[in-house]
Backbone and ligand atoms as CSV (ligand in chain L), in Angstrom:
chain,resi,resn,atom,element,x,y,z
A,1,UNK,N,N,5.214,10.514,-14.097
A,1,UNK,CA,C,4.597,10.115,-12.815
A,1,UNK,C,C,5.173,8.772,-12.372
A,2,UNK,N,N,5.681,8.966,-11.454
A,2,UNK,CA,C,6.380,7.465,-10.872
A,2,UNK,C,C,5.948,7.199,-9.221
A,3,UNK,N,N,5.015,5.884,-9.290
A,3,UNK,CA,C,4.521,5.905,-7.660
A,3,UNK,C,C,5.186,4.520,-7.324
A,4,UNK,N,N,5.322,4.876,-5.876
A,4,UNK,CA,C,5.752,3.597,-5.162
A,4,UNK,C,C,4.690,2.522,-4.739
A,5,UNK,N,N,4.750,1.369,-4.910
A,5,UNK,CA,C,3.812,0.485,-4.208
A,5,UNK,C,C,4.250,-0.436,-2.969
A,6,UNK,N,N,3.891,-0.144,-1.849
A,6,UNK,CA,C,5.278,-0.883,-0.720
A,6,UNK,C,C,3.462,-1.979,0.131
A,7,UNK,N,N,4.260,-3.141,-0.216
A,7,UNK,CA,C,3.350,-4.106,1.081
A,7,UNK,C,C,4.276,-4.625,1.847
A,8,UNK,N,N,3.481,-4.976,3.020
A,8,UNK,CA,C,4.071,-5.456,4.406
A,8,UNK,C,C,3.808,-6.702,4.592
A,9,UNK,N,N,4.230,-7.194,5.619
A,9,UNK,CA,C,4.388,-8.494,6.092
A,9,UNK,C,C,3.366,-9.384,6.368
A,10,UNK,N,N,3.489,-10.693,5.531
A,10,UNK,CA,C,2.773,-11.970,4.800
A,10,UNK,C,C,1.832,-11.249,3.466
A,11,UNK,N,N,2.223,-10.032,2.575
A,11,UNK,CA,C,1.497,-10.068,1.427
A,11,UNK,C,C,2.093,-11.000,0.894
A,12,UNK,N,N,3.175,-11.246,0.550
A,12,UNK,CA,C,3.921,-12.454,-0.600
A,12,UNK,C,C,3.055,-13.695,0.063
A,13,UNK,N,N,2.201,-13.834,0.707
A,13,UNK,CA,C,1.810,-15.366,0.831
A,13,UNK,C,C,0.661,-15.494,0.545
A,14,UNK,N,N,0.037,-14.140,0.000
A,14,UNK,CA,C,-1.426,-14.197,-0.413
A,14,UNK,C,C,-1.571,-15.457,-1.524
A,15,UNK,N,N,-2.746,-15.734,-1.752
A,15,UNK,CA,C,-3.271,-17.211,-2.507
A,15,UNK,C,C,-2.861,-18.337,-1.505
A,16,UNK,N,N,-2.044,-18.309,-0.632
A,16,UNK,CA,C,-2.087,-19.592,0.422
A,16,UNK,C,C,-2.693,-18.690,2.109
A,17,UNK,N,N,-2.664,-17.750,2.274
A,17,UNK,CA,C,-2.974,-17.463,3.507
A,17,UNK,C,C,-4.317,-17.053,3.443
A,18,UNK,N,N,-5.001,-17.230,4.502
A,18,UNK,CA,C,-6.657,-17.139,4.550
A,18,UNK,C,C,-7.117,-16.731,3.501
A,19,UNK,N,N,-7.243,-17.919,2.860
A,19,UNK,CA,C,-7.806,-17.437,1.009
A,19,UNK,C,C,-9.486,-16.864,1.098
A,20,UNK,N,N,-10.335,-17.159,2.577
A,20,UNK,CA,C,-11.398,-16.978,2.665
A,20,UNK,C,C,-11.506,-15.496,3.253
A,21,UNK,N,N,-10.319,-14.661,3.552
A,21,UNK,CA,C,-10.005,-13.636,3.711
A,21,UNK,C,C,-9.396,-12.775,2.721
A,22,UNK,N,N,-8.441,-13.147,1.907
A,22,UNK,CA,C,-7.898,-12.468,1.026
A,22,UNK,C,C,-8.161,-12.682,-0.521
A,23,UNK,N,N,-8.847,-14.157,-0.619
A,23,UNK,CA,C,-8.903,-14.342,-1.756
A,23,UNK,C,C,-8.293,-15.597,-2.321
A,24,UNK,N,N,-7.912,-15.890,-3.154
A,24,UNK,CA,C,-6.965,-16.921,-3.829
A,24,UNK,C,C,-6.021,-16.479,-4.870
A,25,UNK,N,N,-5.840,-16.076,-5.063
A,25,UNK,CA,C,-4.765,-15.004,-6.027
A,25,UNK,C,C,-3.573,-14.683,-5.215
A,26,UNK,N,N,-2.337,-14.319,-6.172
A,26,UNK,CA,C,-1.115,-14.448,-5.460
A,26,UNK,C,C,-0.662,-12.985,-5.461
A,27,UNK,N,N,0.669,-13.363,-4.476
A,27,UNK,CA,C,1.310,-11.564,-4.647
A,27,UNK,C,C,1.691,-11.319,-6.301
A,28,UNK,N,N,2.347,-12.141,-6.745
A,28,UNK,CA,C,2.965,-11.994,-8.125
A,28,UNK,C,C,1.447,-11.755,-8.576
A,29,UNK,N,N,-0.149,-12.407,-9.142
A,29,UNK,CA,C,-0.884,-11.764,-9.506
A,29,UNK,C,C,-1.341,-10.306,-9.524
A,30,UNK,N,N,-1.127,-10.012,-8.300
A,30,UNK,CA,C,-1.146,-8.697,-8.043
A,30,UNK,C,C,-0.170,-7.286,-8.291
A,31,UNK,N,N,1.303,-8.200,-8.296
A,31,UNK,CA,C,1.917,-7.503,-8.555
A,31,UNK,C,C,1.896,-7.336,-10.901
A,32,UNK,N,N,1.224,-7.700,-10.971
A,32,UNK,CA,C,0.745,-8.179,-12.406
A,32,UNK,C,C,-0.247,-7.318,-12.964
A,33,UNK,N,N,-1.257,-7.324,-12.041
A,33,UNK,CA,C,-2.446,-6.395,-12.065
A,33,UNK,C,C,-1.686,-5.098,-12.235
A,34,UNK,N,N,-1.212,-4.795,-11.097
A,34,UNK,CA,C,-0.465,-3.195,-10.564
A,34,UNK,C,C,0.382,-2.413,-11.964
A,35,UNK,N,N,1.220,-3.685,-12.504
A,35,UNK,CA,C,2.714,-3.456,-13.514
A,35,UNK,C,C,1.025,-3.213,-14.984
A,36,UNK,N,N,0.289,-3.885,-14.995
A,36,UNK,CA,C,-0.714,-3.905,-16.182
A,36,UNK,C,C,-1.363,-2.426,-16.446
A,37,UNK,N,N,-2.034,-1.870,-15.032
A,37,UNK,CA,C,-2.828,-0.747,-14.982
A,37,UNK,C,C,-1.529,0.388,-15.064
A,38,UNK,N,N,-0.603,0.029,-14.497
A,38,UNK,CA,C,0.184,1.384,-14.770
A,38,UNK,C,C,0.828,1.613,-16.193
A,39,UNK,N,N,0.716,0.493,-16.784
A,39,UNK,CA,C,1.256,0.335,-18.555
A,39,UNK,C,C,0.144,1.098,-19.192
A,40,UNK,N,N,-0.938,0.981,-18.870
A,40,UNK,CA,C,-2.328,1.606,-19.743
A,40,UNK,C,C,-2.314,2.902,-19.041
A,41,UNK,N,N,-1.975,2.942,-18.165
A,41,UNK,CA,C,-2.044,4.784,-17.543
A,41,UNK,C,C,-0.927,5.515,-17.720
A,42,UNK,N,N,-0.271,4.836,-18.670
A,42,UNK,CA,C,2.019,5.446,-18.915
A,42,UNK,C,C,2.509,6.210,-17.382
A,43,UNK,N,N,1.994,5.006,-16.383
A,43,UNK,CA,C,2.579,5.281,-14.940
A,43,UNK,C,C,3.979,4.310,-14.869
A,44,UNK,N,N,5.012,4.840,-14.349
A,44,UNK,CA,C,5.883,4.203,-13.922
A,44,UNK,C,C,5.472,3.874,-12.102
A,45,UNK,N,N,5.487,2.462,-12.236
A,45,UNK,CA,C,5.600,1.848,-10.587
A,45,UNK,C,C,6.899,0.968,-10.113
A,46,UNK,N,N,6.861,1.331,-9.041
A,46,UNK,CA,C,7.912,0.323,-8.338
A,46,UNK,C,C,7.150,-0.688,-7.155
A,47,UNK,N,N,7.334,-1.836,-7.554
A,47,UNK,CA,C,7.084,-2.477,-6.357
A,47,UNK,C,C,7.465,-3.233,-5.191
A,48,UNK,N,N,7.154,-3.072,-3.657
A,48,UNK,CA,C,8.159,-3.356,-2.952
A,48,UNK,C,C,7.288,-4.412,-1.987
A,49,UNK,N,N,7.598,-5.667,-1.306
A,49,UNK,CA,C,7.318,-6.181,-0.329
A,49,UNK,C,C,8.561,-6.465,0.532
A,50,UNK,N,N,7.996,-6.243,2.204
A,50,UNK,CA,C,9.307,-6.888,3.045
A,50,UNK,C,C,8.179,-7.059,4.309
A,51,UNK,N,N,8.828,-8.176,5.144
A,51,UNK,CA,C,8.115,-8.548,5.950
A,51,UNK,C,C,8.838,-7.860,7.264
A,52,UNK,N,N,9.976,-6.866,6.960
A,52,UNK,CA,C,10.790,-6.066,8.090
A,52,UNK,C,C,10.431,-4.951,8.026
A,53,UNK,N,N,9.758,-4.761,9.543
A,53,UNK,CA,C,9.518,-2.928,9.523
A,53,UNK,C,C,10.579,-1.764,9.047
A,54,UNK,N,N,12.018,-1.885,9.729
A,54,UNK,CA,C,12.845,-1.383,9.440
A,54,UNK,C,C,12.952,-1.128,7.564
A,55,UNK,N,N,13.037,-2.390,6.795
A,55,UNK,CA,C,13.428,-2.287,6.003
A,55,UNK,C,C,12.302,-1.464,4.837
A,56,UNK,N,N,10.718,-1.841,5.607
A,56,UNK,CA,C,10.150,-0.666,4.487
A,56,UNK,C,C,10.151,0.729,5.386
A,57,UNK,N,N,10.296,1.190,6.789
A,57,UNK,CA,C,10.788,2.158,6.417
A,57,UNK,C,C,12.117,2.839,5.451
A,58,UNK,N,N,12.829,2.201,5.655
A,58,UNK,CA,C,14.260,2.370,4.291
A,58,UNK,C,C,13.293,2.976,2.932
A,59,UNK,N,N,12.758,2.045,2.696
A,59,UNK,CA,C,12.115,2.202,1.693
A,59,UNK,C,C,12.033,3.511,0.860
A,60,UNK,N,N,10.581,3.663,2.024
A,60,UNK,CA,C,9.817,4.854,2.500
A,60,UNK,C,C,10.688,6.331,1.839
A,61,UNK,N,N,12.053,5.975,3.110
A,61,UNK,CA,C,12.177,7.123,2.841
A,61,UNK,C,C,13.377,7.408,1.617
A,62,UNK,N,N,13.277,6.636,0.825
A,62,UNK,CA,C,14.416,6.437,-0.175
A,62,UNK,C,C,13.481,6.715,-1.695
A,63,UNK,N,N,12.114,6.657,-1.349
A,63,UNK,CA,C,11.393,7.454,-2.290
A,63,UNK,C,C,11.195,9.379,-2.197
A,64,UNK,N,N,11.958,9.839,-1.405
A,64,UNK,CA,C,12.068,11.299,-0.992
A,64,UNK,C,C,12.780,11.517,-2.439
A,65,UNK,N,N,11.713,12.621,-2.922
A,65,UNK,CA,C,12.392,13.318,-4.186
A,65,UNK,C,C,12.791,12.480,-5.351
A,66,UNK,N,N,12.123,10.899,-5.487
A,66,UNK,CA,C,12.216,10.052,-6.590
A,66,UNK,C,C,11.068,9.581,-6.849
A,67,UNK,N,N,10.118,9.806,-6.093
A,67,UNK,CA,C,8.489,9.519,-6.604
A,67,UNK,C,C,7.816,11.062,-5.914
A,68,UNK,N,N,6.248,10.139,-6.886
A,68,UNK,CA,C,5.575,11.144,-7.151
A,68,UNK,C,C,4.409,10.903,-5.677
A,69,UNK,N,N,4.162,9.910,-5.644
A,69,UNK,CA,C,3.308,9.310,-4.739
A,69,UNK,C,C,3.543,7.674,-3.746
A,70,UNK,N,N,3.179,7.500,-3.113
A,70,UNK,CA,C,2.978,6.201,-2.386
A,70,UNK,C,C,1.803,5.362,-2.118
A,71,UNK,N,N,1.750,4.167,-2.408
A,71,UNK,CA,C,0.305,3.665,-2.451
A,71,UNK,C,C,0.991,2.126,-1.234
A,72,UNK,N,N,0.522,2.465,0.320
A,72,UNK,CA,C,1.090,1.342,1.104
A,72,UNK,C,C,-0.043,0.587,1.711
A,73,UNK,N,N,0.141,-0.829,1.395
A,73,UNK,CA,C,-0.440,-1.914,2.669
A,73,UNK,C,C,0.302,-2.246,3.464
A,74,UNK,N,N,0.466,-2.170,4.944
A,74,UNK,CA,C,1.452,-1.866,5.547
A,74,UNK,C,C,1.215,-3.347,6.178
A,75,UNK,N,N,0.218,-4.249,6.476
A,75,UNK,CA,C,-0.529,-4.836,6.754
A,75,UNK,C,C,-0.559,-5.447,8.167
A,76,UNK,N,N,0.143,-6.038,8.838
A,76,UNK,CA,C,0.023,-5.933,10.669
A,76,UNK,C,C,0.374,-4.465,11.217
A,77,UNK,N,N,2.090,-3.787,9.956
A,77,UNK,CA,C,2.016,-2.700,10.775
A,77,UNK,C,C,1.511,-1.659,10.490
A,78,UNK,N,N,0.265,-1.992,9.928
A,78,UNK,CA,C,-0.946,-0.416,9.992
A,78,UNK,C,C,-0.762,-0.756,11.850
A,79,UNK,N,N,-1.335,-1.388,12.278
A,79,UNK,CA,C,-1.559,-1.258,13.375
A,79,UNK,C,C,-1.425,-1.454,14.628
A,80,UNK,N,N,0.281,-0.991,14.536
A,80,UNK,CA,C,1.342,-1.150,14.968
A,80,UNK,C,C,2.711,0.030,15.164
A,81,UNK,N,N,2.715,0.236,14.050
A,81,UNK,CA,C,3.576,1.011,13.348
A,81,UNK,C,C,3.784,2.445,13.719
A,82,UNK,N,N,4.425,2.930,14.717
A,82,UNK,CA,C,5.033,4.922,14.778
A,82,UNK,C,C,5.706,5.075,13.415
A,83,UNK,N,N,6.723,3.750,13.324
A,83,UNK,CA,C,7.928,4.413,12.487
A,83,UNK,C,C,7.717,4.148,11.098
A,84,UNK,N,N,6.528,3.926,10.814
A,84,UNK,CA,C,5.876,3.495,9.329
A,84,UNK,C,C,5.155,5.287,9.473
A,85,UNK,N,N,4.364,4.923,10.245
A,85,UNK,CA,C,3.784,6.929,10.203
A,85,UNK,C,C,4.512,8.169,10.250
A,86,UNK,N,N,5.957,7.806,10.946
A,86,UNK,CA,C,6.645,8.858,10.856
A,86,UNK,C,C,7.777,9.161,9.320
A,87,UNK,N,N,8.111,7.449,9.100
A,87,UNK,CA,C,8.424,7.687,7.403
A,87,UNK,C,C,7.453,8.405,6.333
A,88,UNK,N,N,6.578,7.847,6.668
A,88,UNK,CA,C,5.128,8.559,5.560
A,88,UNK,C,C,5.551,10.071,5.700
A,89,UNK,N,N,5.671,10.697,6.958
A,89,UNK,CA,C,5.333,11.750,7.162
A,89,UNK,C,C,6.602,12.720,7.031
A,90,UNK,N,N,7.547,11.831,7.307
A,90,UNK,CA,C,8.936,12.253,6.725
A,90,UNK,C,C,9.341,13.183,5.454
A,91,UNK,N,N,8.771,12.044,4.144
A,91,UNK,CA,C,9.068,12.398,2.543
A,91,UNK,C,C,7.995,13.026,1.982
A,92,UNK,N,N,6.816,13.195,3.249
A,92,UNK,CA,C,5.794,14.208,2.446
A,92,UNK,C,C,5.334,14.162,1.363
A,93,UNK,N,N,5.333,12.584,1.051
A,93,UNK,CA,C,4.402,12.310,-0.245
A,93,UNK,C,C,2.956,12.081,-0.213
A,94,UNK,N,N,2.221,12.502,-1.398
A,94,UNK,CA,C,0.778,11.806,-1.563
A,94,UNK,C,C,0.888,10.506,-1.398
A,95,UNK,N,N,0.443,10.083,0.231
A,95,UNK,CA,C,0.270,8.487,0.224
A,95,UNK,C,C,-0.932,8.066,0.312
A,96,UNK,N,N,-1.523,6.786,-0.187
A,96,UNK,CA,C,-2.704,5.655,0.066
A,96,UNK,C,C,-2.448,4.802,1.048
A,97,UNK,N,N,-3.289,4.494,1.847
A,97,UNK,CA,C,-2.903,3.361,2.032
A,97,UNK,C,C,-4.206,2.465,2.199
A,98,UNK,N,N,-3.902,1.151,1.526
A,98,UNK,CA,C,-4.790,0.119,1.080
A,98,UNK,C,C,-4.578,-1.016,2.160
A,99,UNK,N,N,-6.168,-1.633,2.092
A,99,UNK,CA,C,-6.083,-3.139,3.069
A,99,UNK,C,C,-6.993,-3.708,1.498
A,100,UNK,N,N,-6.899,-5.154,1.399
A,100,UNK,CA,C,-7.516,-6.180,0.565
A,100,UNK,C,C,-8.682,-6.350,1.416
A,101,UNK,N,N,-8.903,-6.651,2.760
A,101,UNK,CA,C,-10.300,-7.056,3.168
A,101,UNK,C,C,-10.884,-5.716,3.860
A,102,UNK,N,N,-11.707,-5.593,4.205
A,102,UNK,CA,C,-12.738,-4.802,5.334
A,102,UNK,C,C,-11.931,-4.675,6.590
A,103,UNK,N,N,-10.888,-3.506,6.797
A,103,UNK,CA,C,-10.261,-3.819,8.098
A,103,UNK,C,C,-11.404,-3.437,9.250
A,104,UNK,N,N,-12.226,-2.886,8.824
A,104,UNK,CA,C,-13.240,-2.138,9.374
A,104,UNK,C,C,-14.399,-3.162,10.449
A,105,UNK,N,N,-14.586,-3.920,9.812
A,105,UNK,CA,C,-15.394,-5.406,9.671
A,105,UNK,C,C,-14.490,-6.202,10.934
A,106,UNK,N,N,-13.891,-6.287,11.069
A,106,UNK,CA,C,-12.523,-7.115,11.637
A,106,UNK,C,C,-12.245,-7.116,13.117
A,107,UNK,N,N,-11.312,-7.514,13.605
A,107,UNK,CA,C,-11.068,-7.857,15.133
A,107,UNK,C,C,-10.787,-6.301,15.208
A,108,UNK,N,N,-10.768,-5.733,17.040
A,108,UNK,CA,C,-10.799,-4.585,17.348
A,108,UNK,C,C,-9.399,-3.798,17.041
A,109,UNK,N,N,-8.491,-4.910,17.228
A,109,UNK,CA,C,-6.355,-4.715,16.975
A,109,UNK,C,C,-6.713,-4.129,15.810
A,110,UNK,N,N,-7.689,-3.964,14.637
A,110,UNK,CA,C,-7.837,-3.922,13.464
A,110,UNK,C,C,-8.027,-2.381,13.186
A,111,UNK,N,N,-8.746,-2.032,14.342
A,111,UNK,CA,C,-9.404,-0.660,13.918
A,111,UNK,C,C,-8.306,0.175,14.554
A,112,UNK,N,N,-7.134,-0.135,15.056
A,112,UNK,CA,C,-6.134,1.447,14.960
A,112,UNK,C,C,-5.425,1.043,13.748
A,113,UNK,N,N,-5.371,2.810,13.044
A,113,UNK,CA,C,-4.217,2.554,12.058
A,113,UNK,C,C,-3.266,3.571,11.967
A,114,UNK,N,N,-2.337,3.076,12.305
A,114,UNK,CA,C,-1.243,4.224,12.761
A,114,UNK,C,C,-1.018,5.415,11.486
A,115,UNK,N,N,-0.675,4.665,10.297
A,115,UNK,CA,C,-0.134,5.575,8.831
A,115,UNK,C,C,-1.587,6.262,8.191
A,116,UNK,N,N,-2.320,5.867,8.984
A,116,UNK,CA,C,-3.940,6.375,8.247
A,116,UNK,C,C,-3.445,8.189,8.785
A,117,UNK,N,N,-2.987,8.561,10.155
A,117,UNK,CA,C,-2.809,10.045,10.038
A,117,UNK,C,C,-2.182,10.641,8.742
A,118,UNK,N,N,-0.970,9.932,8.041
A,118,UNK,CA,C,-0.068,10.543,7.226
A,118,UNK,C,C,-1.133,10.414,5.607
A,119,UNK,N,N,-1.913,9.644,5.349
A,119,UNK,CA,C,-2.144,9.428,4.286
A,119,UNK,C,C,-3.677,10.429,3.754
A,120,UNK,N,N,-3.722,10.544,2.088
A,120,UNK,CA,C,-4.528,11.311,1.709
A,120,UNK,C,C,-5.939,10.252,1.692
A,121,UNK,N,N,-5.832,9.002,1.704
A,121,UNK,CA,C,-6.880,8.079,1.911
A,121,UNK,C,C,-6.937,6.958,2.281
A,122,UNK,N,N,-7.815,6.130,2.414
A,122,UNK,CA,C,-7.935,4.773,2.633
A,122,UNK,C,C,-9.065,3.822,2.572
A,123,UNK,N,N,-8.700,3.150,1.568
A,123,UNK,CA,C,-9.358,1.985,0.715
A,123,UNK,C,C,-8.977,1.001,1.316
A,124,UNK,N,N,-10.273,0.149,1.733
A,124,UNK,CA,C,-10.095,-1.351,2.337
A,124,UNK,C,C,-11.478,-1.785,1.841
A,125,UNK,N,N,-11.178,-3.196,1.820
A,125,UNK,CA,C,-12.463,-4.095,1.425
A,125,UNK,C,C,-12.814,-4.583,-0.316
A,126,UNK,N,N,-11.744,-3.101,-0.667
A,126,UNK,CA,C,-11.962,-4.088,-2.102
A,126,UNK,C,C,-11.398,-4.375,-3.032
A,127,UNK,N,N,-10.626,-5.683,-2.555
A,127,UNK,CA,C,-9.523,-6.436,-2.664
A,127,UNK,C,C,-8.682,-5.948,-3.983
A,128,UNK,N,N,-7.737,-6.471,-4.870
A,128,UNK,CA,C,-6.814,-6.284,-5.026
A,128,UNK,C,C,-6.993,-4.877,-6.032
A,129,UNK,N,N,-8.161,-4.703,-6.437
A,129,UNK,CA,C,-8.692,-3.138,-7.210
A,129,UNK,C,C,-8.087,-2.160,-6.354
A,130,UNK,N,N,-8.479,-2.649,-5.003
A,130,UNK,CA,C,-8.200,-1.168,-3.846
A,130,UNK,C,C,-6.936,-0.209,-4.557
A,131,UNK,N,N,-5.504,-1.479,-4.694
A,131,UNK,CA,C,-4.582,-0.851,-4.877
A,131,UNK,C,C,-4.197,-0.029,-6.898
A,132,UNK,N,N,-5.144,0.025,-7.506
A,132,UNK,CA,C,-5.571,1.020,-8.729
A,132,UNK,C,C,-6.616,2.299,-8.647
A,133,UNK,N,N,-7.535,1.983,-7.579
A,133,UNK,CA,C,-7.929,3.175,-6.981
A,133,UNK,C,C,-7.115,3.775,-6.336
A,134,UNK,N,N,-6.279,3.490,-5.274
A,134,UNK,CA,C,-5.090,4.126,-5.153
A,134,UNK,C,C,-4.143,5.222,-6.058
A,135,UNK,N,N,-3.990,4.073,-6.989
A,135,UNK,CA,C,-3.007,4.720,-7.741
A,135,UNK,C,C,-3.625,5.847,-8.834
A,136,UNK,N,N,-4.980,5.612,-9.003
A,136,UNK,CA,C,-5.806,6.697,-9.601
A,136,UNK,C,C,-5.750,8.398,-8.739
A,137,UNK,N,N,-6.030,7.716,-7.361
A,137,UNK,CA,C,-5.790,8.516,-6.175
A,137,UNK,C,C,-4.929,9.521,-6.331
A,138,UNK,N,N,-3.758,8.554,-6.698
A,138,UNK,CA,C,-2.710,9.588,-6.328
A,138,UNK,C,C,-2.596,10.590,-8.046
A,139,UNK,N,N,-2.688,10.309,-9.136
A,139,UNK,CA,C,-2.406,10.881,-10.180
A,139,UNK,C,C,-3.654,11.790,-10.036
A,140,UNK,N,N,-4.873,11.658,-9.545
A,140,UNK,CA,C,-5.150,12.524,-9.449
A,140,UNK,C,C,-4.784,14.033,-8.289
A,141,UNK,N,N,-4.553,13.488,-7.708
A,141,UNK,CA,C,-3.983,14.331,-6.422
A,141,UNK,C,C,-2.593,15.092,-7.308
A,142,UNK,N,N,-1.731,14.653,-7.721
A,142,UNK,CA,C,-0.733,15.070,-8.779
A,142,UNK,C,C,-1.395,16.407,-10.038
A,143,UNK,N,N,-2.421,15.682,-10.396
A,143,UNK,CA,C,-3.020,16.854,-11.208
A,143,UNK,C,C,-3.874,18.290,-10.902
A,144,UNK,N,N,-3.910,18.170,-9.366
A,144,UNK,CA,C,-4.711,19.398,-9.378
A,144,UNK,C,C,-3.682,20.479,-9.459
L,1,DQA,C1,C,-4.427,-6.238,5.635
L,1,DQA,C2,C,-5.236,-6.177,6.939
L,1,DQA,C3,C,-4.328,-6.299,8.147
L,1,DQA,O1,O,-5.080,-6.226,9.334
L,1,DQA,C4,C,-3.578,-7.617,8.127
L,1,DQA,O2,O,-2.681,-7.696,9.204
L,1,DQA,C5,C,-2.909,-7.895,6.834
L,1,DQA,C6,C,-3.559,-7.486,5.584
L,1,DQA,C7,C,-5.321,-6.246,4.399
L,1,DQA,O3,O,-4.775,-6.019,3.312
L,1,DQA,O4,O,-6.520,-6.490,4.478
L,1,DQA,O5,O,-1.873,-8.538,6.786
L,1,DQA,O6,O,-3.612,-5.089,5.584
């Protein structure tokens, strides 16, 4: 089982950006958490941040036929994004996609989310766990 983990633009600045929003903890923490839970679950992950739309679509679709699943915070471009929804929808993988806070809770720009059509779920609000429920998500989705 090998899943992708792709975040979007300003995750690498988490622990300095609205820590009263995201928390105080860093991307590398997280990316720590992610590399930890998939060692105890014998998941292989890859993890990706870019703050260029273009470049996580690349991504996206460069996991076609090399993973098993996708677990994305896309994070301005959830709600934004065609060509983030149309990659998702491209490689036809089991995707997640995760927010750290309550996008729900949030300014109105907040409540469209473009990749929410392509994906099998979506976890927001609870913070950096979201993205291991995810990845539970998807191995289970793998096992039926
Ligand atoms: C976010 C929520 C988005 O609205 C925001 O633009 C982000 C992070 C989250 O993880 O809560 O950058 O995706």
């Amino acid at each position: 089982m090998k899943i992708l983990v792709v975040n979007g633009p300003n995750i690498n600045m988490l622990g300095i950006r609205e820590p009263e929003i995201y928390g105080g903890n860093t991307y590398a923490d997280l990316c720590d958490m992610i590399k930890d839970y998939a060692a105890e679950k014998k998941i292989e992950v890859e993890l990706y941040q870019s703050n260029c739309e273009g470049d996580i679509v690349t991504e996206i679709q460069k996991a076609y036929n090399s993973f098993d699943g996708i677990v994305i915070n896309p994070a301005a471009y959830t709600h934004t994004s065609v060509a983030i929804l149309d990659a998702v929808k491209a490689v036809g993988l089991p995707t997640v996609e995760v927010h750290i806070s309550d996008v729900s809770l949030r300014e109105d720009f907040r409540q469209v989310s473009y990749v929410r059509a392509a994906c099998i779920k979506t976890i927001a609000g609870y913070g950096f766990k979201g993205y291991l429920e995810a990845i539970d998500c998807i191995v289970e989705k793998n096992s039926l």
